[in-house]
C-alpha positions in Angstrom: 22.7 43.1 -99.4 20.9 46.2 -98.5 18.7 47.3 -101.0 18.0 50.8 -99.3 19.3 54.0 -101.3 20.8 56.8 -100.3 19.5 60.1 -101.9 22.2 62.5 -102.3 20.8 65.8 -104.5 17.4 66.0 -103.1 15.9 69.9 -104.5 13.9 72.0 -102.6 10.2 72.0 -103.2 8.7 74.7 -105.6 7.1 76.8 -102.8 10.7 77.3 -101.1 12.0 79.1 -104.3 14.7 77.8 -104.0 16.0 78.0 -100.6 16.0 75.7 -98.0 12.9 74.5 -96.4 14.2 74.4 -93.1 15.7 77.6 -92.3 14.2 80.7 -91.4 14.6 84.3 -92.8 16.0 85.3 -89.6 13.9 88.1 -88.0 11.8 87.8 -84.8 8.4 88.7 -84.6 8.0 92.4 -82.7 6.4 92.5 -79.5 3.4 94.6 -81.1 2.8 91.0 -83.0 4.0 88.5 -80.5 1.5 87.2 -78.4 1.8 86.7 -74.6 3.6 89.4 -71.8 7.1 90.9 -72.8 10.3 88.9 -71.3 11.1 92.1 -69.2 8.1 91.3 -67.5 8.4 87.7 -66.9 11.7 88.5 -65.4 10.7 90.9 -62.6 8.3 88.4 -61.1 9.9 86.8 -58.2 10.0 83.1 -58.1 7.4 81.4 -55.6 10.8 78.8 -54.7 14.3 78.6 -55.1 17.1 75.6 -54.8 19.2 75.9 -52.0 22.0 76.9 -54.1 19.9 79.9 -55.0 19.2 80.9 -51.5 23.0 80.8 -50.4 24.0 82.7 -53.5 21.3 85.4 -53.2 22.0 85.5 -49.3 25.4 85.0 -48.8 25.3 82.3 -46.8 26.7 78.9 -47.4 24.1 75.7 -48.6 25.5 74.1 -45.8 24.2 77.0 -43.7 21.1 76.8 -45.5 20.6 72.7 -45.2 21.3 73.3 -41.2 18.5 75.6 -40.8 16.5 73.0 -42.4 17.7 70.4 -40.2 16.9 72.8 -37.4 13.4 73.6 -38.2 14.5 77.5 -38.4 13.5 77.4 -42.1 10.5 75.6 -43.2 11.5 73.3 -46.6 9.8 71.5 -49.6 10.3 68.5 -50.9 10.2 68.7 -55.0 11.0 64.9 -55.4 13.1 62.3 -53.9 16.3 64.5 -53.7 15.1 68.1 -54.3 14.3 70.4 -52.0 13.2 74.3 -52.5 12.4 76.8 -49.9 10.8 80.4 -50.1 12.7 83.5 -50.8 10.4 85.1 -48.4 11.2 82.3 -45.1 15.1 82.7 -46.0 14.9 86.6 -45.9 13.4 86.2 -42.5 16.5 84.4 -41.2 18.2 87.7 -42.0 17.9 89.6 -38.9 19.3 93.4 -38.5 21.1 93.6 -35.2 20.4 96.9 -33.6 23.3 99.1 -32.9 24.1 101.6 -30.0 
């Protein structure tokens, strides 16, 4: 037989005051006290790489589309690991090119 116990009504320390240890109050810090840049400025930086699910969706093109470029050599690829690969936003905007009209 196990001679472990189970403890059932365990109270909260004394410098909780009564209240669970392990939640918060629930407010975030403001941004005049948070350290570090604001989230609105993390999200307008643009992304060094992107999947190739990414690139098709920002696009319009199909991954396939994308993959055959790669295949290709059209669009220049990187290899993130045995499966992954990324390319720049900047090498897939230059497969967009504006046909001049009469």
């Amino acid at each position: 037989m196990s001679t472990w116990k189970k403890t059932v009504n365990r109270q909260p320390t004394s410098t909780t005051n009564g209240k669970s240890p392990f939640r918060t109050t629930g407010s975030m810090p403001s941004a005049k006290i948070r350290k570090g840049p604001l989230m609105t400025t993390l999200a307008t930086t643009r992304r060094q790489y992107e999947s190739l699910a990414e690139a098709a969706e920002r696009t319009g093109l199909s991954a396939r589309t994308i993959r055959r470029r790669i295949a290709t050599g059209n669009l220049p690829a990187y290899r993130c690991g045995p499966r992954v690969l990324r390319v720049k936003p900047e090498d897939v905007d230059k497969l967009m090119v504006r046909i001049p009209t009469a």
